[in-house]
C-alpha positions as CSV (number, residue, x, y, z in Angstrom):
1,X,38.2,47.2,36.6
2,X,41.1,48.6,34.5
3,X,44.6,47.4,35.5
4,X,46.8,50.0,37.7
5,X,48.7,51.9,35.4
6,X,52.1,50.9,34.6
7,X,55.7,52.9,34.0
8,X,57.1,52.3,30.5
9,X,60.3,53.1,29.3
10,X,60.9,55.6,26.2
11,X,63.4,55.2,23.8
12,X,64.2,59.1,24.1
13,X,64.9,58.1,27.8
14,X,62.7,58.5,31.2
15,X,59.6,56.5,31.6
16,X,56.0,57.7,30.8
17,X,52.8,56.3,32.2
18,X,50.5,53.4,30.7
19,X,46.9,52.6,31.7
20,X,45.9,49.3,30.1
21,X,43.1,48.3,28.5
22,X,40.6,46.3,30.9
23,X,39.2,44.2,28.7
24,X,40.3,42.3,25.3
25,X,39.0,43.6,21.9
26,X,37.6,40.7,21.0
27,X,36.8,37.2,22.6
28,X,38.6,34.6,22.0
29,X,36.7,32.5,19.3
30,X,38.2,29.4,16.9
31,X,36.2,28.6,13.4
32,X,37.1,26.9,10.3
33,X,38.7,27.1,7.3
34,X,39.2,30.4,5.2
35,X,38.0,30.4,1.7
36,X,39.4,33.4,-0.1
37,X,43.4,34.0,1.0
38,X,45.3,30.6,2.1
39,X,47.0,32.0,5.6
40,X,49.9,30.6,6.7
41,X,51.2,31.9,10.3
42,X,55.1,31.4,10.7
43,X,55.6,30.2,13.8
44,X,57.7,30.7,16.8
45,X,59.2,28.0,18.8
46,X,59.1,27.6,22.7
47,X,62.4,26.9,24.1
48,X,62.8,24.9,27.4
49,X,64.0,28.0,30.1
50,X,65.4,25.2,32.7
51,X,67.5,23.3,30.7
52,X,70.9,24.0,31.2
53,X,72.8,25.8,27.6
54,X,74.9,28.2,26.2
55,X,74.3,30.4,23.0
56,X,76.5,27.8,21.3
57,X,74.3,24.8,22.3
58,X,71.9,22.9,20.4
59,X,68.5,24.6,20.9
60,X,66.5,23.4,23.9
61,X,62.6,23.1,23.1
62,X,59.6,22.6,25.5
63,X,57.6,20.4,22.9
64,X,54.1,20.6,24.7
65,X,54.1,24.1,24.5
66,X,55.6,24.5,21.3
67,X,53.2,22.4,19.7
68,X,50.4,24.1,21.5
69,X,51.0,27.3,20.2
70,X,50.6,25.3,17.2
71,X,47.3,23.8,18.3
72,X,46.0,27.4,18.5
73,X,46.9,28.8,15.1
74,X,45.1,25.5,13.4
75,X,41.9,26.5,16.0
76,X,42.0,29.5,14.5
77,X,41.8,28.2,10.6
78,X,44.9,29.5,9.9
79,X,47.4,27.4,8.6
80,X,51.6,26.6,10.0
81,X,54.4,27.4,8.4
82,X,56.4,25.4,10.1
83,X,60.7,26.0,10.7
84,X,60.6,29.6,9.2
85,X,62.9,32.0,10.0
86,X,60.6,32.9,12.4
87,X,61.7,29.6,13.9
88,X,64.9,30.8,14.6
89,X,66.3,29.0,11.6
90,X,70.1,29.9,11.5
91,X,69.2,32.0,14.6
92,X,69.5,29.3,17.8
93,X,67.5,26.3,15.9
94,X,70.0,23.7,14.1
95,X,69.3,21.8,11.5
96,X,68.7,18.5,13.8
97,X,66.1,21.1,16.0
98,X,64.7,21.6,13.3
99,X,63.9,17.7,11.5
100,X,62.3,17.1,15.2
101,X,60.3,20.2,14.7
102,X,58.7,19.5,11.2
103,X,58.6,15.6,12.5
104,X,56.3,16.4,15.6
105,X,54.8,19.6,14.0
106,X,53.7,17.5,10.6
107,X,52.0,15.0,13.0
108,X,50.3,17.2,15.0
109,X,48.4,18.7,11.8
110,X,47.7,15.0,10.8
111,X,45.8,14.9,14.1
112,X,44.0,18.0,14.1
113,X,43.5,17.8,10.1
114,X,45.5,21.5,10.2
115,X,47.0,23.2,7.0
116,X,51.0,22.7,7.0
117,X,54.5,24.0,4.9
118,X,57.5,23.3,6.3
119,X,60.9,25.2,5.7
120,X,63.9,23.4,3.4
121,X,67.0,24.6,3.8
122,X,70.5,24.2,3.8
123,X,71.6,24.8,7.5
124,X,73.0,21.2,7.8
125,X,76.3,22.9,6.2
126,X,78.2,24.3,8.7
127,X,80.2,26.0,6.7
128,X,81.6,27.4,3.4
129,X,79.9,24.5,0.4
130,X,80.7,23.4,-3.6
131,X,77.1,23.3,-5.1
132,X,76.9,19.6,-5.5
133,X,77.1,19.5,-1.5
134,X,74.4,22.3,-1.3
135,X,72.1,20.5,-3.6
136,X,72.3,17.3,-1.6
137,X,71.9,19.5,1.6
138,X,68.9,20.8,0.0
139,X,67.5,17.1,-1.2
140,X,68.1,14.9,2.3
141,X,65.6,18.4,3.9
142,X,63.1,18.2,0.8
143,X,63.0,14.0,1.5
144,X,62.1,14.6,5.1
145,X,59.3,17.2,4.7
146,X,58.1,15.3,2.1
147,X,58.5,11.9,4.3
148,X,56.4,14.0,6.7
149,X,53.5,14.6,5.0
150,X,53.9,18.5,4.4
151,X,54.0,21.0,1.8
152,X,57.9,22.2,1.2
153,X,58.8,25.4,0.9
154,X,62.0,26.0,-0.3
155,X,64.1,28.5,1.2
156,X,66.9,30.9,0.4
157,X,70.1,29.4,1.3
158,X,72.7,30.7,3.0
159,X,75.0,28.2,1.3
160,X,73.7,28.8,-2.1
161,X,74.2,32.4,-2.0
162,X,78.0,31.5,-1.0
163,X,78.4,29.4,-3.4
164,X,76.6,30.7,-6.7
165,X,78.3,32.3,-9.5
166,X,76.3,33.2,-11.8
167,X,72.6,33.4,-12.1
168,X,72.8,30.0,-14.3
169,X,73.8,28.2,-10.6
170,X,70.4,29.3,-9.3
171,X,68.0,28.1,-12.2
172,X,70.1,24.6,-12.0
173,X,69.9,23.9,-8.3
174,X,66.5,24.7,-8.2
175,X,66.0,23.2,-11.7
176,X,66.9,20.0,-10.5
177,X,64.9,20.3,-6.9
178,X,61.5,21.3,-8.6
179,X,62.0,18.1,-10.7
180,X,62.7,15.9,-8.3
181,X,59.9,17.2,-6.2
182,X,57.0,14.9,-5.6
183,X,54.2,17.3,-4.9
184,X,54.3,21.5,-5.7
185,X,56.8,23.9,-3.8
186,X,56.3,27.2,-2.4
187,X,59.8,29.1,-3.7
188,X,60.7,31.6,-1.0
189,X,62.6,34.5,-1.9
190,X,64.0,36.1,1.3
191,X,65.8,39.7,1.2
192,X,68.6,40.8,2.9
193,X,66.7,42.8,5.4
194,X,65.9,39.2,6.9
195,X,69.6,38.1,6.8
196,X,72.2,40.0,5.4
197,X,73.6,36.2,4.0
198,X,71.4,36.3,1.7
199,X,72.3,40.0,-0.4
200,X,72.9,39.1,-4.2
201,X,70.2,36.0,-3.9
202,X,69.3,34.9,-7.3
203,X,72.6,35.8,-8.7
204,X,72.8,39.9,-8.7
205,X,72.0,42.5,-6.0
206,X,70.0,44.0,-8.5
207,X,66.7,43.3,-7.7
208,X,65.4,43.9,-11.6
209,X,67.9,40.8,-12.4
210,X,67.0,39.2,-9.6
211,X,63.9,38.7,-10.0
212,X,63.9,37.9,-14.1
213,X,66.0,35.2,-12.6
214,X,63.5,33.9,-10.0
215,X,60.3,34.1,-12.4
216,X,62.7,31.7,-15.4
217,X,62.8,29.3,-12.6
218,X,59.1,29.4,-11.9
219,X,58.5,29.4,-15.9
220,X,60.5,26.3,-16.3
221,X,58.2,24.1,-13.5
222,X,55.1,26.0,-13.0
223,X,53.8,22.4,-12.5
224,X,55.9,21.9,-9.5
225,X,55.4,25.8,-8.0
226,X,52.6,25.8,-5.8
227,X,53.2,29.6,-5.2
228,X,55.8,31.7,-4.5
229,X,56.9,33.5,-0.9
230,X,57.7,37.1,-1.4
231,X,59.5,38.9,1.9
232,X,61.6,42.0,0.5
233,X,59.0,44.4,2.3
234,X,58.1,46.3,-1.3
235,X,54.7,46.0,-1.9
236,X,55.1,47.6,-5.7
237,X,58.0,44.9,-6.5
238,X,55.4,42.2,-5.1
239,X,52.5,43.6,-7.3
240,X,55.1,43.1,-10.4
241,X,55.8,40.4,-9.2
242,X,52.6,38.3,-8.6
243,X,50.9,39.9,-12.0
244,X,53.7,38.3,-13.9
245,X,53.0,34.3,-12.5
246,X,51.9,31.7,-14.3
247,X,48.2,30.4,-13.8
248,X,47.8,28.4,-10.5
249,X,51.0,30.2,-8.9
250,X,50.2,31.6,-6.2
251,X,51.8,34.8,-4.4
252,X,52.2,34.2,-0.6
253,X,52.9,38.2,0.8
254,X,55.6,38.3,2.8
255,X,55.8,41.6,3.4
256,X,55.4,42.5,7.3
257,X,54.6,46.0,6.6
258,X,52.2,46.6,3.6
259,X,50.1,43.1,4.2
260,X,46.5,44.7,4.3
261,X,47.0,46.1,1.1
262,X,48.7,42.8,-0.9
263,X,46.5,40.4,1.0
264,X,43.0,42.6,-0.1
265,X,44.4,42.7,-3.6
266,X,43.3,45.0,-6.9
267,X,41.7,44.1,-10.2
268,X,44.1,42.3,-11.4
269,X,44.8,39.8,-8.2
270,X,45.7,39.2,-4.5
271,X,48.1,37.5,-2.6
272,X,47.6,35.2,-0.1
273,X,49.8,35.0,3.0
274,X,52.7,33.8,4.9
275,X,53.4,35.9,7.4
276,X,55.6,35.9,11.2
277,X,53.4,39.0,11.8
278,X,50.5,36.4,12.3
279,X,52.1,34.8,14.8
280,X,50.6,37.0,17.1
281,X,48.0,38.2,15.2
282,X,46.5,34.9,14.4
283,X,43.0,35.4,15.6
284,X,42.9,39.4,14.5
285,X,44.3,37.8,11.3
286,X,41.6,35.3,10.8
287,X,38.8,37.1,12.0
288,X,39.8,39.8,9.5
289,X,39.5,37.3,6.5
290,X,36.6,35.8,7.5
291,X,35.3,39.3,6.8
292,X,36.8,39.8,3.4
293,X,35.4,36.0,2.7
294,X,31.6,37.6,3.0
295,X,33.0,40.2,0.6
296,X,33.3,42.8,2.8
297,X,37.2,44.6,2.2
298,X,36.5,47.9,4.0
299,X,35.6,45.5,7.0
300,X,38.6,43.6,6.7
301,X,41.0,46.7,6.2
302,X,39.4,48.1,9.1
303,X,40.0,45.3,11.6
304,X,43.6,44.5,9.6
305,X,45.2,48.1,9.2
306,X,45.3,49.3,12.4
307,X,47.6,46.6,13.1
308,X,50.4,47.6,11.3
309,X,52.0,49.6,13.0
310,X,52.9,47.3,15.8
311,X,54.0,45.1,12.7
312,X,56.2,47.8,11.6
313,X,57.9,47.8,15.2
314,X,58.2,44.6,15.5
315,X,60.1,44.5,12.1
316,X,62.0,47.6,11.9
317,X,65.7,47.4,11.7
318,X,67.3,45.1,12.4
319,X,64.7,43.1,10.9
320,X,66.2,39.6,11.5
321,X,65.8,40.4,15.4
322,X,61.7,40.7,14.8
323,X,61.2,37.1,16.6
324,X,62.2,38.6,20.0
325,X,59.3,40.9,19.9
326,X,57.2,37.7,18.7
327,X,57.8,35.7,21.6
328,X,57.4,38.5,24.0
329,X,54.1,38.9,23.3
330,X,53.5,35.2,23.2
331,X,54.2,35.3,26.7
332,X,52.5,38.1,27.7
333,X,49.6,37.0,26.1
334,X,49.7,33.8,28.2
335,X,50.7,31.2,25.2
336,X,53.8,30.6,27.3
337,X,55.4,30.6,30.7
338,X,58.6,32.5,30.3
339,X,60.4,35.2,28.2
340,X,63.3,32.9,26.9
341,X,64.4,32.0,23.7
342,X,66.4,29.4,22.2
343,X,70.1,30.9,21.7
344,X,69.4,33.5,24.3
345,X,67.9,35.6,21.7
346,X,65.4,37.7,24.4
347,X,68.2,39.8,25.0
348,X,68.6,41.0,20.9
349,X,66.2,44.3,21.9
350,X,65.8,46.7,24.1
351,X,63.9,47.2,26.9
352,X,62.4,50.3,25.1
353,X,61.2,48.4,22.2
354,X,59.8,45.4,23.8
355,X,57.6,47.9,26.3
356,X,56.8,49.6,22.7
357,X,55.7,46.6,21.7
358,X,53.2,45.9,25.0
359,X,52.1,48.7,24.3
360,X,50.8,48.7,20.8
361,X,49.5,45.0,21.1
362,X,47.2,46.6,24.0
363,X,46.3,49.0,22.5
364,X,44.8,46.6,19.7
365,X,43.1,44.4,22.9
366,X,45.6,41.7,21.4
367,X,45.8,40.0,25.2
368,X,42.8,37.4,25.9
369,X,44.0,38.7,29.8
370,X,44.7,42.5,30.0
371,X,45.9,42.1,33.6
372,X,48.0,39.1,32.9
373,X,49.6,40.7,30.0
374,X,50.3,43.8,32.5
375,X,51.4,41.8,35.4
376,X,53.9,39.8,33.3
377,X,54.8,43.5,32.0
378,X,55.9,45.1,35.5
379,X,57.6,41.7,36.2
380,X,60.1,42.3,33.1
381,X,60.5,45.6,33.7
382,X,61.7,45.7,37.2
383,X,64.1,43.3,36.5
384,X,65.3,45.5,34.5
385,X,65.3,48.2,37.2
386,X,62.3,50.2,36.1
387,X,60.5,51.4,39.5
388,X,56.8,50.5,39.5
């Protein structure tokens, strides 16, 4: 039986009737590995809702059902990335959160033999940095993933955007971390769209510059470049990009709104994945590669397109705020017990937007529990003061 129908909020104003799907699209299977893309899922973190913080507090995190949540992506055969953005990096998870989160995470995959990259940053520096400090921000984070067991990835830092002045400040800070790396980096460029810190990153705002920049850096370690995360959400930069690597790099898409395309490729190459989009598509995600791995792409574009659009919600400006509508649908599709976030960042979008959200998930039978998903719905919105 279909769930009662249920009032939704319009961003136009007034509410409009939903009826629910009854059932999910697809059950709820696990298999192995993929052989064709490597598919990272960014992955959200699941903050404690009873302990007692502030905004300004160090990030609360229920551990069992953060690494859970984990647990399920690896079931899946998709791989971690581990203390993203998507984790709230510079967004309500500190820099200590986040050494206990690639410590426990890191272990967990050991356990469960699961694919994992962790994020290194610079978030340690609470403030404006000289480069030397930056570098040695970035090398103690680099020590510890690599202490851990996991791939790196390298992320744009705030810090390092403050403190460059020229293009040349890039290619030696990185210069010196590729060398010093003991196994291949994944170099993740991050646009401003994501964080507005990071505008100018590679030394110009001029993303032509920019990006001559970025590949000299690959060119001058492709030994030590396992591949290279693209998120500035233009799919025809990204082609550019990725036909321009060196052998063996790899291009991870990035891009939360043209990822069927990138991921399915052309003649002249693919790019793999790494993606807060998967988050909660990880099982649509993996089942649609799966196809693609028989060498079947109109399958996989079938299952993979129509899934867009809620991608496109969740990321539409302001981008940065995407990992509220993440977590939302973690708990609504029963991953987690509560709507909170660490930071109190539930609150960064609006009522219309997160019913948006429910919305297009069920429509794509994303829920394993239709009814649950709905019932968790009604109970958000008449907190809010929507009637049922």
């Amino acid at each position: 039986m279909s769930p009662a129908p249920i009032r939704l909020p319009r961003a136009g104003g007034g509410v409009e009737e939903y009826r629910p799907r009854a059932e999910p699209a697809r059950p709820g299977t696990t298999g192995g590995a993929l052989v064709s893309r490597t598919v990272l899922a960014a992955a959200h973190v699941v903050a404690d809702p009873y302990a007692d913080t502030t905004p300004d507090s160090p990030a609360a995190v229920d551990w069992d059902a953060t690494l859970a949540f984990r647990r399920h992506l690896w079931a899946h055969g998709l791989g971690v990335a581990e203390a993203m953005d998507t984790a709230q990096r510079g967004m309500g998870l500190d820099w200590a959160g986040a050494a206990e989160l690639i410590r426990r995470s890191a272990a967990e995959a050991r356990a469960v033999g699961g694919r994992i990259a962790c994020g290194v940053g610079t978030d340690q520096l609470t403030g404006p940095a000289a480069l030397p400090a930056v570098r040695a921000a970035y090398e103690e984070q680099l020590a510890l993933v690599e202490d851990a067991g996991a791939r790196a990835v390298l992320m744009a830092s705030r810090a390092l955007a403050g403190a460059a002045r020229s293009a040349e400040d890039y290619l030696d800070v990185y210069g010196q971390l590729l060398r010093q790396a003991r196994e291949p980096v994944i170099l993740h460029w991050l646009g401003p769209m994501f964080d507005p810190a990071l505008d100018g990153y590679w030394g110009s705002a001029d993303l032509d510059t920019a990006t001559e920049t970025f590949l000299a850096v690959i060119a001058a370690h492709p030994d030590k470049v396992d591949g290279i995360k693209v998120s500035l959400l233009d799919a025809r930069r990204e082609v550019e990009l990725r036909r321009r690597l060196p052998r063996g790099v790899r291009c991870y898409t990035g891009d939360d709104f043209h990822y069927p395309e990138l991921i399915e490729g052309d003649a002249h190459g693919f790019s793999h994945a790494l993606l807060g989009v998967f988050d909660p598509l990880g099982p649509l995600a993996a089942e649609a590669v799966r196809i693609l791995d028989t060498g079947d792409p109109e399958g996989f574009r079938a299952l993979l397109d129509p899934t867009v659009a809620l991608s496109r919600h969740l990321f539409e400006a302001p981008t940065r705020f995407y990992k509220t509508g993440v977590v939302l649908l973690a708990w609504l599709a029963g991953h987690q017990d509560h709507f909170a976030m660490v930071g109190g960042l539930q609150s960064a979008r609006s009522l219309p937007h997160l019913a948006r959200a429910y919305e297009l998930a069920d429509g794509l039978g994303l829920f394993p529990d239709p009814e649950l998903a709905a019932d968790r719905m009604r109970s958000l919105l008449t907190v809010y003061g929507v009637p049922r």
